[in-house]
N, C-alpha and C positions, 0 to 999 in steps of 0.2 A: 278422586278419593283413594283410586287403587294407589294410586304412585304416592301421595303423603303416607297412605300406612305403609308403602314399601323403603321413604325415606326413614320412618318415624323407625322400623324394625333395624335397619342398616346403623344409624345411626347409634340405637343401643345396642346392638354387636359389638362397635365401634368403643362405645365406653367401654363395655365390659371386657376388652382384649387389654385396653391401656391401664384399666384398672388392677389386672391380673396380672401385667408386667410389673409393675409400679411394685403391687404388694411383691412380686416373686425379687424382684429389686432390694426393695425395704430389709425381707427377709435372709437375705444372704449377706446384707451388709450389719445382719443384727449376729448370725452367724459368725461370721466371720470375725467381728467383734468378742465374742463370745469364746471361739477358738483361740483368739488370741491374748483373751483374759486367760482362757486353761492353761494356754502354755507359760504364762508369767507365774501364774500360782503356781506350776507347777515347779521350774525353776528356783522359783520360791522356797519351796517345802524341800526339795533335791540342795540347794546349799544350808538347810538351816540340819537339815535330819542327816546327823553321823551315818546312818546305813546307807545312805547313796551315796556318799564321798568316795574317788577313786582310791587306791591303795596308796599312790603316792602323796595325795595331802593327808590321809588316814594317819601316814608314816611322817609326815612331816611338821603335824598338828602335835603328833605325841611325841616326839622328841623337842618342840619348842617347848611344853609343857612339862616333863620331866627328862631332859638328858637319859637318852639309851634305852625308852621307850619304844620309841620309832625303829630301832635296832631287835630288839627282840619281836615285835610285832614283825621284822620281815623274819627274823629268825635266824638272826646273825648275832648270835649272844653271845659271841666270845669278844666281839667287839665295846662289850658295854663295859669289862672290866678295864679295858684300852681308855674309852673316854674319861671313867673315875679314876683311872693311874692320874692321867695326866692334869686332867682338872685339882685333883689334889693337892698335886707336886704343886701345880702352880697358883693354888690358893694359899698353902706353905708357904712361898715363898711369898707372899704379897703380905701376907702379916708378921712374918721375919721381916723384911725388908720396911715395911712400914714402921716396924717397933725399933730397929735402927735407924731410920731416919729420924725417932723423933727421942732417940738417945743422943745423935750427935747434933741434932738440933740445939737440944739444951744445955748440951756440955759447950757447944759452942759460943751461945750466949753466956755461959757461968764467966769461961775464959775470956769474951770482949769486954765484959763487966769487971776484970781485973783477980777472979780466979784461980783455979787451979783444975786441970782437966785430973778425973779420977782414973785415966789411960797416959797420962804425961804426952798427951797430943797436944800440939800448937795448934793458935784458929785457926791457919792456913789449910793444917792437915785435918782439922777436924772439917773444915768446909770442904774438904774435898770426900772425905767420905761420906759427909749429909746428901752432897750430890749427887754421888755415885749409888745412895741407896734410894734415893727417890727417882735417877733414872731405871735402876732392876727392878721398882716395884711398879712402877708405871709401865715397861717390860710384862712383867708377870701378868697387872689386871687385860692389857691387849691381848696377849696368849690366850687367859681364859677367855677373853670372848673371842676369839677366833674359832676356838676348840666348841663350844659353846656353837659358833655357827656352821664349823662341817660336821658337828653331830647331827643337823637337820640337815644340811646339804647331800649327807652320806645315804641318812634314812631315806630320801627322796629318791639318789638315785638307785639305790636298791631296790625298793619297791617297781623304779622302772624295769628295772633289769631284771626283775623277776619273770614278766612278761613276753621275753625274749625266748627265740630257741636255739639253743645252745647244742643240741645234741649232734649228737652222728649221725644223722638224717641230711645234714646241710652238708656240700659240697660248692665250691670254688677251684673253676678251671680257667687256665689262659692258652689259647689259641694263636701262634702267630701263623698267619697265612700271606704267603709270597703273592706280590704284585697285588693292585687297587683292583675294581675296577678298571677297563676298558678306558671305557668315557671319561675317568676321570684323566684322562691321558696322563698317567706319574709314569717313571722310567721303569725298566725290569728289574732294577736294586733295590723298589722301597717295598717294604713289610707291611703289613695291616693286624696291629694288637688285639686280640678282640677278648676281651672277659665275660666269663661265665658264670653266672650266681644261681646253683641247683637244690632246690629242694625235695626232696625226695618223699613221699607217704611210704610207710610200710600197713 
């Protein structure tokens, strides 16, 4: 009798050890799930929410969205009258060059059709100037997106560059020191370049 109540006690020790592992199992794999719902939401909420964006998409969200935003947000504002020069000029020219193309466009058709050009140009010549303005305005709209794409390209890397240290704290020394190593057995005429990159606290 003694030894069944001592199997019958063992035995629910037995449960209750497996049971406690089981739940302490369960529970960290509920955890862990859990932690790793946190960090997705949080992810989440870190690309949707502007105030945790780094400085460089900061800069390079608001110069996709207005030209030379991105530029004064790093605080490089003299660069933003640089962007509108240029963009100008070559939005000028894309509606010049459009509005002659579709001058000698028609004067070229008035003249196949047995006309009279109102510049005394032949079709030959007038087809060569339709050409020539539809390759400068096609010219012009590739410039503006160019200009258009290192206005974000420039904001980006500004904002990188912001984060750098630049100052006079930093030192760069080169070292040449006569003969390797030993071991490496090299002869007594070779050198060993060795550079130094110093940052200094004050």
């Amino acid at each position: 009798m003694n030894n069944f109540t001592f199997s019958k006690r063992m035995t629910f020790k037995y449960c209750i050890i497996i049971l406690s592992l089981v739940s302490i199992q369960c529970f960290a794999q509920v955890d862990s799930s859990s932690a790793l719902f946190q960090n997705k939401e949080i992810k989440k909420r870190s690309f949707l929410s502007i105030k945790h964006w780094s400085d460089p998409k900061k800069a390079s969200v608001l110069s996709a969205i207005l030209p030379g935003a991105g530029q004064v947000y790093n605080k490089r504002y003299w660069k933003v009258p640089v962007i509108y020069g240029l963009e100008g000029l070559l939005i000028y020219s894309i509606i010049q060059q459009n509005e002659n193309y579709n001058y000698y466009k028609t004067e070229l058709i008035n003249v196949i059709n047995g006309g009279i050009s109102n510049d005394g140009y032949s079709a030959q010549q007038l087809s060569l100037l339709k050409n020539q303005s539809k390759k400068w305005r096609d010219l012009s709209i590739a410039g503006s997106v160019l200009v258009y794409v290192l206005n974000i390209i420039d904001a980006n890397v500004d904002a990188h560059l912001k984060t750098f240290d630049i100052s006079d704290n930093l030192s760069f020394q080169i070292k040449i020191f006569p003969d390797f190593p030993k071991h490496l057995n090299y002869s007594s005429t070779t050198y060993m370049l060795s550079f130094h990159w110093k940052i200094i606290d004050k």
